[in-house]
C-alpha positions in Angstrom: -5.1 84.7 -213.5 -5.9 83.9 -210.0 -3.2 81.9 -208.1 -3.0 80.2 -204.8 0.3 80.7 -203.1 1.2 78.2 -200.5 4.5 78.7 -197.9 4.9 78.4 -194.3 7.3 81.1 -194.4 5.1 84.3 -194.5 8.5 86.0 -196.4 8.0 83.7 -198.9 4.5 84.2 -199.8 4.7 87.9 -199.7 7.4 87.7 -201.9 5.9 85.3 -204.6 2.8 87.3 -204.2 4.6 90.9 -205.1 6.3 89.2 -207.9 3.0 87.9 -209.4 0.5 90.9 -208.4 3.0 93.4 -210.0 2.6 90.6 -213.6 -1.3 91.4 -213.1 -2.4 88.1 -211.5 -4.3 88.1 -208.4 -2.3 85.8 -205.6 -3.5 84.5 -202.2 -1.5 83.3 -200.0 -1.7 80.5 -198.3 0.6 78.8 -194.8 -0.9 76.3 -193.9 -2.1 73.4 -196.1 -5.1 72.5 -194.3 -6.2 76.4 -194.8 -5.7 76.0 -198.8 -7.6 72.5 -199.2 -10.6 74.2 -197.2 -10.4 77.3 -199.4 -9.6 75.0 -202.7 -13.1 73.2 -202.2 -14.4 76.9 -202.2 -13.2 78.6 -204.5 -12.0 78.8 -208.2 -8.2 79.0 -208.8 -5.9 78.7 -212.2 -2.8 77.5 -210.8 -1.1 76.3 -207.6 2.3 77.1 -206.0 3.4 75.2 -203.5 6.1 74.4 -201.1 6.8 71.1 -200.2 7.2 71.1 -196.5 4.8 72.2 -194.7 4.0 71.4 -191.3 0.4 70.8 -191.4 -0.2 68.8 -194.5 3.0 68.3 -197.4 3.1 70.0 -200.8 3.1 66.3 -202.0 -0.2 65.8 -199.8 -1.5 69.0 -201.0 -0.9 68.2 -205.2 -2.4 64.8 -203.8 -5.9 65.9 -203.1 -5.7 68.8 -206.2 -4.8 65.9 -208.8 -7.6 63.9 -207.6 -10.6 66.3 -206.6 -9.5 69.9 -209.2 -9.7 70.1 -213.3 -6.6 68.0 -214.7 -5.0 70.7 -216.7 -4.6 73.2 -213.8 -0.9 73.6 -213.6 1.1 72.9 -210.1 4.7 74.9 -209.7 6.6 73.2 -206.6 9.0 75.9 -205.0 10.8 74.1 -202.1 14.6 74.4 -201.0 15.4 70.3 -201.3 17.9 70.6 -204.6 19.1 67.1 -205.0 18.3 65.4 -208.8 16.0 62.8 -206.5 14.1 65.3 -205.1 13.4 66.8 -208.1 12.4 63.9 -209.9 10.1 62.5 -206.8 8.1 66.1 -207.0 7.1 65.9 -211.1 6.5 62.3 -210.4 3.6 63.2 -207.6 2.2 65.3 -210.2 3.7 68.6 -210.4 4.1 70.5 -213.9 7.5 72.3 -212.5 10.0 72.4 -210.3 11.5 75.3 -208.2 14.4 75.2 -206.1 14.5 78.4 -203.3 15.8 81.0 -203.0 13.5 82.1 -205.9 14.6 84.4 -208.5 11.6 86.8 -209.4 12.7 86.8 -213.4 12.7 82.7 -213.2 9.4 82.7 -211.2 7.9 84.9 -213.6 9.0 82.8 -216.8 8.0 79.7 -215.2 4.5 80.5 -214.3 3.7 82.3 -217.4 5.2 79.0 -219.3 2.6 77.0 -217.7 -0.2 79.2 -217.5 0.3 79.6 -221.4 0.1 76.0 -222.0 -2.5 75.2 -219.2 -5.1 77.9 -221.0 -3.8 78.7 -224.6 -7.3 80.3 -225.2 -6.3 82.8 -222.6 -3.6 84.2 -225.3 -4.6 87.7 -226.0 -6.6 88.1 -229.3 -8.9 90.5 -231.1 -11.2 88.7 -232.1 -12.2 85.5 -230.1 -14.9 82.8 -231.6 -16.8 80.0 -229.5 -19.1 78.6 -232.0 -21.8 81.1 -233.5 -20.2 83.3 -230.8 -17.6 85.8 -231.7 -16.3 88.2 -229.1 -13.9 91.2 -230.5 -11.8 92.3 -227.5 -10.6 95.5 -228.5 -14.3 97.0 -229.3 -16.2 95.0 -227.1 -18.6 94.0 -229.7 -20.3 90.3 -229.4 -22.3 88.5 -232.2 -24.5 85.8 -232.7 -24.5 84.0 -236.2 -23.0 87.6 -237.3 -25.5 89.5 -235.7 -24.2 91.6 -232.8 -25.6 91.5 -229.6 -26.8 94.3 -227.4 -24.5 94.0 -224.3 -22.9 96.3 -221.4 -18.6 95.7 -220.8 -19.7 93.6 -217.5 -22.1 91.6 -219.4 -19.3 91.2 -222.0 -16.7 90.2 -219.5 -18.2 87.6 -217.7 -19.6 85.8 -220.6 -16.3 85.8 -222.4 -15.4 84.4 -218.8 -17.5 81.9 -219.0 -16.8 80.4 -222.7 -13.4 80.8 -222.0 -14.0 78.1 -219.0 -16.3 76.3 -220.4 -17.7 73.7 -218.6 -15.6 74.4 -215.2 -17.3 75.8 -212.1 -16.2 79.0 -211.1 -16.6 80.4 -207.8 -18.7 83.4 -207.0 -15.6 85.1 -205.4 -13.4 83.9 -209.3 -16.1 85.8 -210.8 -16.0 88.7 -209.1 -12.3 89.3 -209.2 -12.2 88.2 -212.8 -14.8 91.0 -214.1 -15.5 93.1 -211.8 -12.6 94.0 -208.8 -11.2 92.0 -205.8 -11.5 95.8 -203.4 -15.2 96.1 -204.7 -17.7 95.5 -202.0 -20.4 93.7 -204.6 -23.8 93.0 -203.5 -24.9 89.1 -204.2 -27.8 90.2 -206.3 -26.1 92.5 -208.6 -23.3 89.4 -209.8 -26.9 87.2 -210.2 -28.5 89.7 -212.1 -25.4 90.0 -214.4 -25.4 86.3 -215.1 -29.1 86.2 -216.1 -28.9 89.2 -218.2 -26.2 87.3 -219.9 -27.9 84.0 -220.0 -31.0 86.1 -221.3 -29.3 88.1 -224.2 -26.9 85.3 -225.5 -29.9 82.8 -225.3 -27.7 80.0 -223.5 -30.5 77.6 -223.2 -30.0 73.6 -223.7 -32.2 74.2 -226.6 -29.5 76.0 -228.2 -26.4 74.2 -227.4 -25.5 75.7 -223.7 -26.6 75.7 -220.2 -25.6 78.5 -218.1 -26.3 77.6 -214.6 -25.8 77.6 -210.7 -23.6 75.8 -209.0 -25.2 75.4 -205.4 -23.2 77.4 -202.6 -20.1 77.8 -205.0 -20.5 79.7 -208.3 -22.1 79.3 -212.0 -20.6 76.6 -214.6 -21.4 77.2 -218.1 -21.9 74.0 -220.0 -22.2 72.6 -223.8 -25.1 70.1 -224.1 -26.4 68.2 -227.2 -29.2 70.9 -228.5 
């Protein structure tokens, strides 16, 4: 999962970031809240974790903005040192899904953000055998079907489009995409992530005609969407 790590102290972030890039999630970090909204209208992310003071702009100011402007289900972990049962209370009230009081523990951090992200996105949950429709995606083999018949496609081509039916309907961001199915070191060229998205829209035939419309989302990403057929 890709996370978005926001702390004035740069301790802090490297910290949360080490704990959650050793889990397998990719983390940026973020200290300064002004530097995260810019990058949230950007970019793609699955969950937020944020300290509540910050000089700039406030964690509450922060959740604010996400609340109003970001998907609804995308889960918000407040990490902040203020302890007292009020403060706790006034930071689920502004909308976050937890509550963490510093220092942080990495065993606690861990179990909290997998707790959310498992109830955010339970069709993340690791399967075999995956079915959207008259789509079936078998994860071990890489083997995808239509209507039972299987479909002739490469790992990448695989990857992204289980990507995309597993966030159906949300945008994702070009640079999402590419650390989702491909790598966040790899130097990919623009044209090669476009022609992976038509060869996918191609071969699984995601047309409105047929139920889906895979398409761009101008200077951001893709979104792949259900329509009436």
């Amino acid at each position: 999962m890709r996370i978005a790590v926001l702390d004035d102290d740069r301790s802090q972030t490297d910290l949360v970031c080490q704990v959650l890039s050793a889990a397998g999630h990719t983390c940026h970090a973020f200290v300064s809240g002004r530097d995260l909204l810019n990058q949230l209208r950007r970019e793609s992310f699955d969950m937020l974790v944020i300290d509540w003071q910050v000089p700039d702009l406030s964690g509450p100011e922060v959740l604010k903005w996400a609340r109003e402007k970001l998907t609804s289900n995308m889960p918000v972990l407040f990490m902040t040192s203020r302890s007292s049962e009020d403060d706790i209370i006034a930071g689920l009230a502004a909308g976050a899904d937890d509550y963490m009081i510093k220092p942080l523990r990495r065993g606690e951090l861990l179990a909290r953000v997998h707790a959310l992200l498992r109830r955010a996105y339970p069709e993340q949950a690791a399967a075999e055998q995956i079915q959207y429709g008259q789509f079936v995606f078998e994860t071990r083999t890489g083997r995808l079907t239509r209507d039972g018949v299987a479909i002739d496609v490469t790992q990448k081509e695989f990857d992204l489009a289980l990507l995309f039916f597993r966030n159906l309907g949300r945008p994702l961001s070009r640079a999402y995409i590419l650390e989702a199915v491909w790598s966040r070191d790899i130097e990919l060229p623009s044209r090669t992530m476009d022609t992976h998205v038509s060869r996918v829209r191609s071969k699984l035939q995601l047309r409105p005609e047929n139920g889906y419309r895979l398409a761009p989302v101008y200077s951001y990403g893709y979104r792949l969407e259900q329509v009436s057929s």
